[in-house]
C-alpha positions in Angstrom: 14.5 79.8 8.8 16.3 82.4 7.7 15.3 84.8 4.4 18.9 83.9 2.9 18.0 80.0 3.7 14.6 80.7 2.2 16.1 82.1 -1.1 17.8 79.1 -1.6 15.4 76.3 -0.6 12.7 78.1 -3.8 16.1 78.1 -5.9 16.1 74.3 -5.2 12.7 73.5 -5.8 12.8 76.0 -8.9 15.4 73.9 -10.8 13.8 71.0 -9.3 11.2 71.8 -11.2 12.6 72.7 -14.6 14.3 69.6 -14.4 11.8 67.4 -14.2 10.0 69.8 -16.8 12.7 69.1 -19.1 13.2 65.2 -18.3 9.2 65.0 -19.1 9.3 66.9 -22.3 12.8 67.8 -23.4 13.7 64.0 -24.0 13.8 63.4 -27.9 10.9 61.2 -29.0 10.0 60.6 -32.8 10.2 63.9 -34.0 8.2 63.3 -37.4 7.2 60.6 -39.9 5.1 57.3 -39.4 4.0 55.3 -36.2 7.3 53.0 -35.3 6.3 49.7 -34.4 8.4 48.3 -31.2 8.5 45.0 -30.3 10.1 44.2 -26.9 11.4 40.7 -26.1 9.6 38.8 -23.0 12.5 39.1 -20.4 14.1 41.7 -22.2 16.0 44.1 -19.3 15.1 48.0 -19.3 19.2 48.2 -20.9 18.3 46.1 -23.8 14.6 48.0 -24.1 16.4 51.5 -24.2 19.1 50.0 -26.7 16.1 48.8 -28.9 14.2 52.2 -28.7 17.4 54.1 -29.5 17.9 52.0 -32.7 14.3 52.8 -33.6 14.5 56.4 -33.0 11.9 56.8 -30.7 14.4 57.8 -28.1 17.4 60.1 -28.7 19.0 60.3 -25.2 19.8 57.6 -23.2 21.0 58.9 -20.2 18.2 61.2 -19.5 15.4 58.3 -20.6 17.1 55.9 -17.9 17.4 58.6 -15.7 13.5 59.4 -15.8 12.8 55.6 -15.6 14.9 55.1 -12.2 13.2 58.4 -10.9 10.0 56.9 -11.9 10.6 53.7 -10.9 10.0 51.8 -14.3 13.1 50.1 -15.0 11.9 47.2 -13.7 8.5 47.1 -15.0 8.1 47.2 -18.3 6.0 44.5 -20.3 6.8 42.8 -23.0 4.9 43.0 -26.4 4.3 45.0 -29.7 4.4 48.7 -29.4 3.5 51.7 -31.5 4.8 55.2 -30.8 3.8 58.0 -32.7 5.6 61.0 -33.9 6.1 63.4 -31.2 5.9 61.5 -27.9 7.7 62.5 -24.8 9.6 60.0 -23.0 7.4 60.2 -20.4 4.6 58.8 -22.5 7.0 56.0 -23.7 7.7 55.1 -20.1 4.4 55.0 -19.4 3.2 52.8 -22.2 5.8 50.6 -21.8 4.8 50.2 -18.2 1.0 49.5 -18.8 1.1 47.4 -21.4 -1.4 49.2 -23.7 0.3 46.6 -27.3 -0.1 47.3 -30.5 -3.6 46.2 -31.8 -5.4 45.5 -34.8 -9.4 46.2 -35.2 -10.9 43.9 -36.4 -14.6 43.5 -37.0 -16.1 39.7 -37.0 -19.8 40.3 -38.6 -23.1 38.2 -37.0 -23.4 34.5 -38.8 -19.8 34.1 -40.0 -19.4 29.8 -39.5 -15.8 29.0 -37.9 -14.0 28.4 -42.4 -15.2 32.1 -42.9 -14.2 33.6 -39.2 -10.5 31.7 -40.0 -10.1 33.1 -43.5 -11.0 36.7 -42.3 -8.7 36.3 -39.6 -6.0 34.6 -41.9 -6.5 38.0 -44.3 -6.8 40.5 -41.7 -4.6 39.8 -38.7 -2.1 37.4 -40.6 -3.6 34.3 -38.4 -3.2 31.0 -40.9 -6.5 29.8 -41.8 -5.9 25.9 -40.8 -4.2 27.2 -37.3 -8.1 29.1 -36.4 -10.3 26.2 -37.5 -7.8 24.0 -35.3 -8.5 26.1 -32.5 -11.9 26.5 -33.1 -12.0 22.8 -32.5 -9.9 22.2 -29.6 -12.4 22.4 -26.5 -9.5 23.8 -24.5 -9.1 27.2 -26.4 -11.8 28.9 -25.4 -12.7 31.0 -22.0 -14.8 28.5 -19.8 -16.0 27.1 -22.7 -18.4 24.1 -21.7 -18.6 22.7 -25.8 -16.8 20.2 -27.7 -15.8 23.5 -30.1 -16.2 27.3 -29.9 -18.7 27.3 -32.6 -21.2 29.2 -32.1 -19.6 31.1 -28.7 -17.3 33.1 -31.1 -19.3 36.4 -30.6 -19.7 38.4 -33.4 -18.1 42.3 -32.7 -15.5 44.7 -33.1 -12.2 43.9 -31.3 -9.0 45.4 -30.8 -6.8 42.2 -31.3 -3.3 42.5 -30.0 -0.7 42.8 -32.7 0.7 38.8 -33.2 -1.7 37.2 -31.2 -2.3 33.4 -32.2 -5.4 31.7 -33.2 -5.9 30.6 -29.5 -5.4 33.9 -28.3 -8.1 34.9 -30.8 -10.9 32.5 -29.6 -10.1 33.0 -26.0 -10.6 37.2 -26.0 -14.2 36.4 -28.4 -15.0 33.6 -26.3 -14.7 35.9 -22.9 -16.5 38.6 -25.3 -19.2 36.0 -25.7 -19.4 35.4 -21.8 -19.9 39.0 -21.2 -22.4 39.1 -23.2 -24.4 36.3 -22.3 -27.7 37.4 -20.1 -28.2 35.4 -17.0 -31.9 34.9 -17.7 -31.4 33.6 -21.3 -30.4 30.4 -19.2 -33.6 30.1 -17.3 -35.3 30.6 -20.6 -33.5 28.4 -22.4 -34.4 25.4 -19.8 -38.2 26.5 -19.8 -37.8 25.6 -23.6 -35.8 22.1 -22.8 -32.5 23.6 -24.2 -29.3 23.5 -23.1 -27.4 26.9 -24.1 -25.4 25.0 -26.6 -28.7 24.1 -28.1 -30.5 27.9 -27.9 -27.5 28.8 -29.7 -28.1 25.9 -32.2 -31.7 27.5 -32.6 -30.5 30.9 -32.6 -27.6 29.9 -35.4 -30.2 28.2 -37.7 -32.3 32.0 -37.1 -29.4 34.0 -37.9 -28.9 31.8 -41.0 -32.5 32.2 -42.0 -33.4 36.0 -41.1 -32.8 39.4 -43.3 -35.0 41.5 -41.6 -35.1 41.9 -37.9 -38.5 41.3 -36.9 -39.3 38.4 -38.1 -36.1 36.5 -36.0 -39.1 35.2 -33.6 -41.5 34.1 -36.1 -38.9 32.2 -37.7 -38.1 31.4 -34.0 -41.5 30.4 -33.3 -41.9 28.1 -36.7 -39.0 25.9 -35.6 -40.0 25.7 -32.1 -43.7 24.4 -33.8 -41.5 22.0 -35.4 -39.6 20.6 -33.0 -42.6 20.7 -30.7 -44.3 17.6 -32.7 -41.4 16.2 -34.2 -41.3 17.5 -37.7 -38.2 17.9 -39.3 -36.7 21.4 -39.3 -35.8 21.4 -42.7 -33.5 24.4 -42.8 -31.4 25.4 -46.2 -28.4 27.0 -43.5 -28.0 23.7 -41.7 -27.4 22.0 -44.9 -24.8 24.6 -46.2 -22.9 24.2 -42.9 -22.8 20.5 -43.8 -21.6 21.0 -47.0 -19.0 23.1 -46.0 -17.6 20.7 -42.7 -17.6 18.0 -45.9 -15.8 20.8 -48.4 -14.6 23.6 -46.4 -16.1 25.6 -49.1 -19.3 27.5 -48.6 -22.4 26.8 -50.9 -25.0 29.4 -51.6 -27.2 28.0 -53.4 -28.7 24.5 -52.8 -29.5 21.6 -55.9 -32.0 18.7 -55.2 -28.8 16.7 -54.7 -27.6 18.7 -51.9 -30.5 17.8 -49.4 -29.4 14.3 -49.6 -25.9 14.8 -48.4 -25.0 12.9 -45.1 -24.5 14.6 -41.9 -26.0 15.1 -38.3 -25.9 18.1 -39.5 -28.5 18.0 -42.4 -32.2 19.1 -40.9 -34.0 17.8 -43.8 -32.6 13.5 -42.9 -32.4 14.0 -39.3 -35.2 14.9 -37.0 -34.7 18.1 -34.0 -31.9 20.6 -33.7 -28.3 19.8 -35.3 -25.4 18.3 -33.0 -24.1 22.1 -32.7 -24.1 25.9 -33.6 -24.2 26.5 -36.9 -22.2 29.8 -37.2 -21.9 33.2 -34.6 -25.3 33.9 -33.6 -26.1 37.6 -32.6 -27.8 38.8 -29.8 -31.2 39.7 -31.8 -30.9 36.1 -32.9 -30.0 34.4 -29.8 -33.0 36.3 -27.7 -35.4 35.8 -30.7 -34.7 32.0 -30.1 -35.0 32.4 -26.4 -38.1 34.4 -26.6 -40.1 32.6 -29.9 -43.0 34.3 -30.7 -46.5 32.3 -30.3 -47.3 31.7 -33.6 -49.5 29.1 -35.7 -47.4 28.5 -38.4 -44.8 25.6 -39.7 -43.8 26.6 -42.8 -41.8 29.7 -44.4 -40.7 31.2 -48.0 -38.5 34.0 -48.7 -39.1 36.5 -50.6 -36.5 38.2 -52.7 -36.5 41.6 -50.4 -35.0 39.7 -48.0 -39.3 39.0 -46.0 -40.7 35.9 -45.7 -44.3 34.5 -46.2 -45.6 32.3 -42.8 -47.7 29.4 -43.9 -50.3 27.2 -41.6 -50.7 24.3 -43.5 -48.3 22.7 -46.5 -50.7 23.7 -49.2 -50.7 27.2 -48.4 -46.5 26.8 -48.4 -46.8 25.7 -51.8 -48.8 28.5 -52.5 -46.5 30.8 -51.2 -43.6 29.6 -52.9 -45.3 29.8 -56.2 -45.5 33.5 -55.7 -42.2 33.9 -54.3 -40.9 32.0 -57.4 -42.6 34.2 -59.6 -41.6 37.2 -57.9 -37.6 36.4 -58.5 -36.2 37.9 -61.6 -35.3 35.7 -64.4 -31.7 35.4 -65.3 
């Protein structure tokens, strides 16, 4: 090769360079101001895309962004969705967004013991989901991800998500259903049949727990007294499973319980029906669902809370009584 032939090939690959230097960062973006939300069509072609960006001013040159795309080869892949682009972004960035898919999203935090009526009006207030639209999915057996259960109650884990911007209310239960099958630990199963459970009934244990419990470790003692219960056929008698009833009757939650509301009727209501309710009671957490997998060994049936949130174990009734009479005494008077 000659040194004149030479000269000319670095030229090349010089301006070579600088081009692409200047496709990849030269290509007007959103030069200042708020995060614009993009949302492309399913179908859309990369013409229409570019046309839609253009109008949104997140690209200013359309020549040189189709240009980079072809070079790039991602006209022909870009997915479809809600997308944000921040001030400053190259086109190269754009393209490459647009290409894997990386949607808008919403965080959104779902807290441990939430029952399906106050998971679908937290997701009615914060991702714009209607209310009636969750609970209905919630319900539908179909919904959720390998979901073995006549509803997702219960399986709805309880976490921090980054839900896409505009997904439904089945698209909701399927990514915290999956969450919930992540999660899951292979020998909870085995535990769960050493205790004569299916997992739809640990989690009816462990909901009833999650209901009961403020502080952490006393999830397996309340574990355990239930367990006692159930082990010779004494009611469980828990305050949570007669709220959830109230609330499938009302849709409204209930706090605090009158003499009247023990009587209401519903598979649901521990105190008239002997053993574990037909279901999950709300969104177990992990510390619940392995305290009810793993109860602690423990002598007593009976248990009064205190108002810091402990309880006090009893043995026998008499010393419940007891108990409560201290715990009552303990409240302050309104």
């Amino acid at each position: 090769m000659t040194k004149r032939r030479r000269s000319s090939l670095l030229l090349l690959l010089i301006l070579l360079a600088a081009a692409t230097w200047f496709l990849i960062t030269s290509i007007n973006t959103v030069r200042s101001g708020e995060t614009e939300r993009v949302m492309i069509a399913p179908g859309a072609t990369f013409a229409t895309v570019t046309d839609t960006l253009i109008s949104r001013g997140v690209v200013t040159n359309r020549t040189w962004f189709k240009l980079l795309a072809r070079l790039r080869g991602l006209d022909r892949s870009v997915q479809a969705g809600s997308y944000d682009f921040h001030p400053g972004e190259s086109a190269w960035r754009v393209l490459s967004t647009l290409r894997s898919g990386r949607t808008a999203a919403v965080r959104f935090t779902v807290p441990e013991g939430l029952s399906m009526f106050e998971l679908a009006a937290l997701a009615q207030d914060r991702l714009r989901i209607p209310a009636e639209s969750m609970l209905a999915a919630v319900r539908n057996p179909g919904a959720g991800e390998g979901l073995e259960a006549p509803t997702a109650e219960g399986f709805l884990f309880p976490e921090t998500y980054q839900v896409p911007v505009n997904s439904s209310a089945r698209d909701l239960v399927r990514i915290m259903t999956r969450e919930f099958a992540a999660s899951w630990k292979p020998e909870w199963d085995y535990r769960a049949q050493a205790l004569g459970m299916s997992r739809r009934e640990a989690l009816a244990l462990a909901s009833i727990v999650e209901g009961e419990a403020r502080v952490d470790s006393e999830r397996p003692v309340i574990a355990g007294v239930y367990v006692n219960r159930l082990r010779i056929g004494m009611p469980l008698q828990a305050d949570p499973t007669v709220q959830y009833a109230i609330e499938l009757k009302t849709g409204r939650p209930k706090t605090r319980l009158f003499e009247k509301d023990y009587e209401i009727q519903s598979p649901y209501n521990t105190y008239l029906h002997s053993g574990l309710p037909p279901g999950p009671i709300n969104s177990p957490g992990l510390r619940s669902i392995d305290a009810a997998l793993n109860p602690a060994q423990v002598p007593y049936l009976y248990f009064v809370a205190s108002p810091d949130g402990h309880h006090t174990f009893s043995r026998t009734y008499q010393e419940h009584l007891q108990a409560v009479a201290r715990a009552r005494r303990a409240r302050p008077r309104s």
